[in-house]
N, C-alpha and C positions, 0 to 999 in steps of 0.2 A: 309537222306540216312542212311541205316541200320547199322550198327556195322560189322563188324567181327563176325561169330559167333563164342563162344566157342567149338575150334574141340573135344578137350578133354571130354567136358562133353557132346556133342553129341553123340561120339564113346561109353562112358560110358549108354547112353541111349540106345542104338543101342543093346549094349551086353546083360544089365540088370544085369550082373551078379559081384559077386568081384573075383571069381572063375578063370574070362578070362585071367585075367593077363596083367598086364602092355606093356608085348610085341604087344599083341593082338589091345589092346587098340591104342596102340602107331600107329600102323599097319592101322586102321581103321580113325584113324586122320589125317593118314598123306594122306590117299584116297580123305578123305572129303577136307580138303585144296588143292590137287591135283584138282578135279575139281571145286570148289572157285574158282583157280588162272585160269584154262582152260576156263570160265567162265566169270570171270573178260577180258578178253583176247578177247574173242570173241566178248566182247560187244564193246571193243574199235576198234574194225576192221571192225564190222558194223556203228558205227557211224563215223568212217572216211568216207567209201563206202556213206553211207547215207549223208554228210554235202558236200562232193565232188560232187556228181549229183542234191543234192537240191538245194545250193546257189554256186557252183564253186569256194567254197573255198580257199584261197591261202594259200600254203603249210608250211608256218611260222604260220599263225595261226591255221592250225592245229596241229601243234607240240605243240603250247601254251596251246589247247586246252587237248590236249593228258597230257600234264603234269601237267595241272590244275586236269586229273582225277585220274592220278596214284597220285598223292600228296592226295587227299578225299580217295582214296583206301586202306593208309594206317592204 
């Protein structure tokens, strides 16, 4: 599973510039980790949806489930 990326030095890619300013920066990091975690989020509510109609899941183990993947998420 991938990393975390670095928002910081994304946003720094994004602007190109040293010019932007830290605010700018800061601004454009906190977007990109905004949808990371939107992201993050949605793919856990499809895969409940999806393991609830594939095998009829019981609702303990997808909570184990669930937090076997925010635990890799972090």
């Amino acid at each position: 599973m991938p990393e975390t990326p670095h928002f910081e030095a994304l946003a720094g890619r994004i602007v190109r510039t040293r010019d932007a300013g830290e605010p700018l920066l800061n601004s454009i990091a906190s977007e990109l980790r905004r949808v990371w975690n939107a992201r993050g989020a949605a793919d856990r509510v499809k895969l409940h949806d999806e393991l609830n109609n594939a095998i009829g899941a019981t609702v303990e183990a997808l909570r184990r489930l669930e937090r076997a993947i925010k635990y890799l998420d972090r």
